[in-house]
C-alpha positions as CSV (number, residue, x, y, z in Angstrom):
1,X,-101.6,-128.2,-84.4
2,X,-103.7,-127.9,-81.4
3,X,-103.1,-130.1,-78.2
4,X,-106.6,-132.0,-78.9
5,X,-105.7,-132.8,-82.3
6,X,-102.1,-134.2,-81.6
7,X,-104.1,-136.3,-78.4
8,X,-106.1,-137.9,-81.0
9,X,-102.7,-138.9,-83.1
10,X,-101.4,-140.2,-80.2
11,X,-104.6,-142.2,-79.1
12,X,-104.8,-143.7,-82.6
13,X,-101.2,-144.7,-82.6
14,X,-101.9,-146.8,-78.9
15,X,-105.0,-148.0,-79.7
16,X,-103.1,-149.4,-83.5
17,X,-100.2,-150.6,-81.5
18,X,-102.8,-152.8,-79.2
19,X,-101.5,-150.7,-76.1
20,X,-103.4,-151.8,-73.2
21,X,-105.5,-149.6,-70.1
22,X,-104.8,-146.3,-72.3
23,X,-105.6,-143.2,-70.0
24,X,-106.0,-139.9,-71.0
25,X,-105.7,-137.0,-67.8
26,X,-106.4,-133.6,-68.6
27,X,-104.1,-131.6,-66.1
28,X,-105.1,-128.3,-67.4
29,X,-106.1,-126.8,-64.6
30,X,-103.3,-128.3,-62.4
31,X,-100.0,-127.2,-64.2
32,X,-99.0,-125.5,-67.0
33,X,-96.1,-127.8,-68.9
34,X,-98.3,-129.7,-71.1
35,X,-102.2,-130.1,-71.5
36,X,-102.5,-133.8,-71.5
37,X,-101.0,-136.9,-69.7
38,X,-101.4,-140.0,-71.7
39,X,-101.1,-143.3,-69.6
40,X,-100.7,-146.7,-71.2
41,X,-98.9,-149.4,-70.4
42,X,-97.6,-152.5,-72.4
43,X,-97.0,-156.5,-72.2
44,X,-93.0,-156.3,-72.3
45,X,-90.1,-154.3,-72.9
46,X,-90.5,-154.4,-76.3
47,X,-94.3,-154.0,-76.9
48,X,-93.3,-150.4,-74.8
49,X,-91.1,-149.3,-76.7
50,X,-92.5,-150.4,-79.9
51,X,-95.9,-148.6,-78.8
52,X,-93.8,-145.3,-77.9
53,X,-92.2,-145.5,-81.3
54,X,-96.1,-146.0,-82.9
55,X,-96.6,-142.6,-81.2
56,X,-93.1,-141.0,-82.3
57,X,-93.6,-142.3,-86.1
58,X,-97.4,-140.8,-86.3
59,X,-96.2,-137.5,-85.1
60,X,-93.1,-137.2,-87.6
61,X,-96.4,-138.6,-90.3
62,X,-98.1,-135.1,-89.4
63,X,-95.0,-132.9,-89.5
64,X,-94.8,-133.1,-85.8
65,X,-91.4,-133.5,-84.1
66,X,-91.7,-134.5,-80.4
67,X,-89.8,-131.9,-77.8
68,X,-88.3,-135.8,-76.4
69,X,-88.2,-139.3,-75.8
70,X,-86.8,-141.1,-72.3
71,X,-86.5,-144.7,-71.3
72,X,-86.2,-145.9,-75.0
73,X,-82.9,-148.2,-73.5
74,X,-84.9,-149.7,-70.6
75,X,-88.3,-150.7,-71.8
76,X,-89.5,-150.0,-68.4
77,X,-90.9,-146.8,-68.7
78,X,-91.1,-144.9,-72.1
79,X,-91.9,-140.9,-71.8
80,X,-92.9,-139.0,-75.2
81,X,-92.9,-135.4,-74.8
82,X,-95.1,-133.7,-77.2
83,X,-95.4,-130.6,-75.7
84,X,-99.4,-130.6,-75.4
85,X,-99.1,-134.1,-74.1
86,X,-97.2,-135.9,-72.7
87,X,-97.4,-140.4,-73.4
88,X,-96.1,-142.5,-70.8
89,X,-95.6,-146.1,-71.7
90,X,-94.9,-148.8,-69.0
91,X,-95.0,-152.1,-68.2
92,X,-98.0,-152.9,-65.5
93,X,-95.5,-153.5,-62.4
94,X,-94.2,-150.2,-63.2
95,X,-97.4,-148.1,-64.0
96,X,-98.8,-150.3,-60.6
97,X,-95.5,-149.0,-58.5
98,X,-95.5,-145.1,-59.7
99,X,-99.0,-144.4,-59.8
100,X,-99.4,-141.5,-62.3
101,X,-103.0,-141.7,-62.7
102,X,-103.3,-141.3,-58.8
103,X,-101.0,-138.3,-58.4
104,X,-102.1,-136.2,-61.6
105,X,-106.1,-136.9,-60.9
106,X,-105.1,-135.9,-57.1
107,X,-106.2,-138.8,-55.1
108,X,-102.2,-139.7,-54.5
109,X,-101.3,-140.6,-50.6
110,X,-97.9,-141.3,-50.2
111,X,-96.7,-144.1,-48.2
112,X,-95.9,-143.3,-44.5
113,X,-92.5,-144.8,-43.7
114,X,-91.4,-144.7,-40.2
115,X,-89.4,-142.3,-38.7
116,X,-86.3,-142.4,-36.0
117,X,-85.5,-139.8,-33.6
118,X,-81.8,-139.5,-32.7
């Protein structure tokens, strides 16, 4: 199946699962593990990980395995690796704190912490 194709699987199974502020970053050009990051984030713990396992079950539907899933435990931060692209479910506060969008699309400044000389 071609990356595009499995985006739209995993788009479908977000938008069913009412996941909210769904971003889709084509990194491409900018490395060379996956083609797509998928950002979306949901209203608890359990609306995460009941959205990343929307986007497991629709893959395993199409005779899709994915390659891995992280954070299922937590409901912080659910990652979905599906080779072609990679879904990232969080809670706002977390999306808010790590910034994906910011760092893959490349406008990223990290904060400047102070520094001590001994």
């Amino acid at each position: 199946m071609q990356s595009n194709q499995i985006l739209t699987l995993a788009l479908s199974a977000l938008d069913d699962g009412k996941g909210n502020d769904i971003k889709v970053i084509d990194v491409r050009e900018k490395t060379n593990i996956t083609d797509y990051m998928v950002i979306a984030s949901g209203t608890s713990d359990r609306h995460v990980v009941s959205l990343a396992g929307r986007v497991v079950d629709k893959m395993k539907e199409n005779h899709l395995t994915p390659l891995g899933v992280e954070g299922e435990n937590t409901g912080e931060w659910v990652l979905v690796d599906l080779g072609d692209a990679i879904i990232h479910v969080m809670k706002p506060q977390t999306r808010e704190f790590y910034q994906l969008e910011k760092l893959w699309q490349g406008d990223f400044t990290a904060p400047v912490t102070a520094s001590t000389n001994h």
